[in-house]
C-alpha positions as CSV (number, residue, x, y, z in Angstrom):
1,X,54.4,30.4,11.5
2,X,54.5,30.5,7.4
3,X,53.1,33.0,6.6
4,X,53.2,32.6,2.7
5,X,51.7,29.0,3.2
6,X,49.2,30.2,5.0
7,X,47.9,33.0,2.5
8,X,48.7,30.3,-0.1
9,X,46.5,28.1,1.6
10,X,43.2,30.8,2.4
11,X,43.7,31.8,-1.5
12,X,43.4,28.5,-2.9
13,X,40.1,27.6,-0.9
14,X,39.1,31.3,-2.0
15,X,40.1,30.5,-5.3
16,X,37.9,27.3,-5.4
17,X,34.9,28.6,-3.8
18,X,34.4,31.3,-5.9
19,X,33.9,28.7,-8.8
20,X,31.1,27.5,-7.1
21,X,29.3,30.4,-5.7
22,X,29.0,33.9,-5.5
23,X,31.2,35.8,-3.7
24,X,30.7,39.9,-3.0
25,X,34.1,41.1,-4.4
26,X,36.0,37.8,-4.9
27,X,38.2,39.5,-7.6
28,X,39.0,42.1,-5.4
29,X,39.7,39.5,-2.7
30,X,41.8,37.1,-5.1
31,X,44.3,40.4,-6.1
32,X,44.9,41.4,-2.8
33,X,45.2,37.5,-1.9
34,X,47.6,37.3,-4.6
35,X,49.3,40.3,-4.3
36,X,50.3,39.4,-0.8
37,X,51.5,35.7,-1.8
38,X,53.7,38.2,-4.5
39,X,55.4,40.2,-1.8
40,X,56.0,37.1,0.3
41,X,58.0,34.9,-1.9
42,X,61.4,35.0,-2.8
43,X,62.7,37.0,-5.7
44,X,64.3,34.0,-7.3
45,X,60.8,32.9,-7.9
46,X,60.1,35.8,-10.1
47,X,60.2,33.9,-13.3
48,X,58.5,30.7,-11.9
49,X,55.8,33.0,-11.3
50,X,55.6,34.9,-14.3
51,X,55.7,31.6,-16.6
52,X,52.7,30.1,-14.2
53,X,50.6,33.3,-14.6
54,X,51.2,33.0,-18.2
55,X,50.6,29.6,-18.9
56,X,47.0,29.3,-16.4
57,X,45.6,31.8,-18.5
58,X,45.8,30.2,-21.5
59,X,45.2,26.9,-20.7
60,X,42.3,28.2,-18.2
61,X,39.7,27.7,-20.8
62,X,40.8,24.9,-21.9
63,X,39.1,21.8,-20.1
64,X,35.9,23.6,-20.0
65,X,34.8,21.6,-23.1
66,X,34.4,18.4,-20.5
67,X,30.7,17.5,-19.4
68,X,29.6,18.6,-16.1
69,X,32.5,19.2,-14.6
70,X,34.1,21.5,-17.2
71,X,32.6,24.7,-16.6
72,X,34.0,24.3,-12.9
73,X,37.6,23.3,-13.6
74,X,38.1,25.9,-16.2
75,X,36.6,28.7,-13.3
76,X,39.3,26.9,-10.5
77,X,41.8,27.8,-13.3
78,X,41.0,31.0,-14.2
79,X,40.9,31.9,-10.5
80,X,44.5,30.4,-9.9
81,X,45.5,32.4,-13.3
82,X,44.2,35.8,-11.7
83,X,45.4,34.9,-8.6
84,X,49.2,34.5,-10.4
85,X,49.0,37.2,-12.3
86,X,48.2,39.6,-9.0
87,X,50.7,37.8,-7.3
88,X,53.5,38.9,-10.5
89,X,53.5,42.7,-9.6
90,X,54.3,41.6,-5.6
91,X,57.6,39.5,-6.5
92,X,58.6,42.0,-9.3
93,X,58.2,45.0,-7.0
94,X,60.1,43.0,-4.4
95,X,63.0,42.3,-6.6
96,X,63.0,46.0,-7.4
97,X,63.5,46.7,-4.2
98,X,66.5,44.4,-3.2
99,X,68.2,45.0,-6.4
100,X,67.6,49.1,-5.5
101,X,69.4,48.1,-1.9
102,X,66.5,49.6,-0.1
């Protein structure tokens, strides 16, 4: 079983429910999601992951100028930009680690 598709997989649906409704907690619950996808992938990810995180939050705002559907995309994007950014610390502290030869 993957499980770094898997936790990929519950934070994206978490990620686009939470634009739509209310959830108790969801930032809470999209760092740890996030921070879990961090400490699964693979260290030669580490910039990949960085340069995502960076570049969702600024265009997260973006499209929210389109009618009706705006306000919705830009909240899907600012979810995937938090969830990237949690998910930075994971893959940093995991390249830490190797590189340390723990």
């Amino acid at each position: 079983m993957d499980y770094l598709k898997t936790t990929l997989r519950v934070s994206v649906l978490v990620v686009v429910v939470a634009a739509f409704v209310e959830i108790p907690y969801g930032a809470a619950i999209i760092a740890v999601l996030g921070l879990a996808i961090g400490v699964q992938r693979n260290t030669s990810d580490m910039v990949r992951t960085f340069i995502l995180a960076i570049g969702l939050s600024i265009t997260a705002g973006a499209l929210g100028a389109i009618p009706a559907v705006g306000g919705y995309i830009s909240a899907i994007m600012g979810g995937a930009a938090a969830l990237a950014a949690a998910s930075s610390p994971g893959v940093f502290g995991k390249w830490v680690w190797e590189e340390a030869g723990m």
